[in-house]
C-alpha positions in Angstrom: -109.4 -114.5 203.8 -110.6 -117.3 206.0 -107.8 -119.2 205.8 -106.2 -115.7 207.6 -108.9 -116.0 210.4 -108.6 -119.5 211.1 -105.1 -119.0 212.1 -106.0 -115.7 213.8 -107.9 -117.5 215.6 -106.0 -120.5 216.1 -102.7 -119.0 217.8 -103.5 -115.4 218.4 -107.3 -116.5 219.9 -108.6 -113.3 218.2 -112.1 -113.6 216.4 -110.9 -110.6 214.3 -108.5 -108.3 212.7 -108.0 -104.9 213.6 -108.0 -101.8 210.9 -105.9 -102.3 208.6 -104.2 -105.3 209.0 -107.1 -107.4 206.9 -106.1 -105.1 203.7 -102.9 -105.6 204.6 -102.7 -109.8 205.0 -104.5 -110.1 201.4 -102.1 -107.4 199.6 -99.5 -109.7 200.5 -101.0 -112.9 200.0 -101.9 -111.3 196.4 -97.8 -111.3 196.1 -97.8 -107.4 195.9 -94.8 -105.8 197.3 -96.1 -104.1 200.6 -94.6 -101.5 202.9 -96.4 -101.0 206.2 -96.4 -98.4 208.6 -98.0 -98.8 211.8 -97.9 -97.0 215.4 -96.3 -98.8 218.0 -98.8 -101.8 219.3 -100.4 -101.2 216.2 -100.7 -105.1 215.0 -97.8 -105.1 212.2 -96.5 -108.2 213.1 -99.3 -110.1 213.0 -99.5 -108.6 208.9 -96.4 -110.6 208.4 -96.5 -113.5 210.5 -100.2 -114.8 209.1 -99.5 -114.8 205.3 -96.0 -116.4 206.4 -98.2 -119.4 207.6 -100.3 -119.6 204.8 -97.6 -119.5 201.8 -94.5 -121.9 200.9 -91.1 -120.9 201.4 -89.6 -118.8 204.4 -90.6 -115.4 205.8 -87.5 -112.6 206.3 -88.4 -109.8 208.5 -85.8 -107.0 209.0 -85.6 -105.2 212.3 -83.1 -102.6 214.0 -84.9 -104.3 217.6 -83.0 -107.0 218.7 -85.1 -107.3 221.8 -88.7 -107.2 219.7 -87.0 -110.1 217.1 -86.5 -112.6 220.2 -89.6 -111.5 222.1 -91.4 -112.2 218.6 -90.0 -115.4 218.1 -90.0 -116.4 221.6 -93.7 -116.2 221.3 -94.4 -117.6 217.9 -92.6 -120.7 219.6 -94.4 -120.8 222.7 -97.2 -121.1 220.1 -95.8 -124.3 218.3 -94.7 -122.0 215.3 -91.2 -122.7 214.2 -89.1 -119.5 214.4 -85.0 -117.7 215.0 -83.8 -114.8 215.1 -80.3 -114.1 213.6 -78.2 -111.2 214.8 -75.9 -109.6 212.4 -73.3 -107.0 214.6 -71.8 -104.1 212.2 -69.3 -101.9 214.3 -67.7 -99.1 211.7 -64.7 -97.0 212.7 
């Protein structure tokens, strides 16, 4: 886990992880499927962006909040983190 930290503390300038994300980055990081649920401002991003950093390959996060997807990358780039955001439109009649 102090890989995790390091770039906890690195780009988020936290010297810790809240309840449960810690549980949460190494049940990933383990390769276990994971489903999280969190409140709102309740750290889940940070449960996907950190292992994303630390293992090969490209993260795919889905989310119904177009405006949370561009505020998330728009900060993970102001961070020197490479990120997009794709928006797929699905009007049904």
């Amino acid at each position: 886990m102090s890989h995790a930290l390091e770039i906890l503390k690195k780009y988020w300038n936290h010297n810790s992880f809240r309840e449960p994300q810690e549980k949460i980055i190494n049940t990933v990081l383990e390769n276990n499927n994971t489903i999280v649920l969190l409140p709102t401002g309740g750290g889940k991003s940070i449960c996907f962006q950190i292992p994303a950093l630390l293992k090969d390959g490209i993260c795919i996060v889905i989310s119904p909040l177009i405006a949370l997807m561009q505020d998330q990358v728009d900060n993970l780039n102001s961070k020197g983190i490479k990120a997009v955001s794709y928006y797929i439109w699905h009007i049904s009649r």
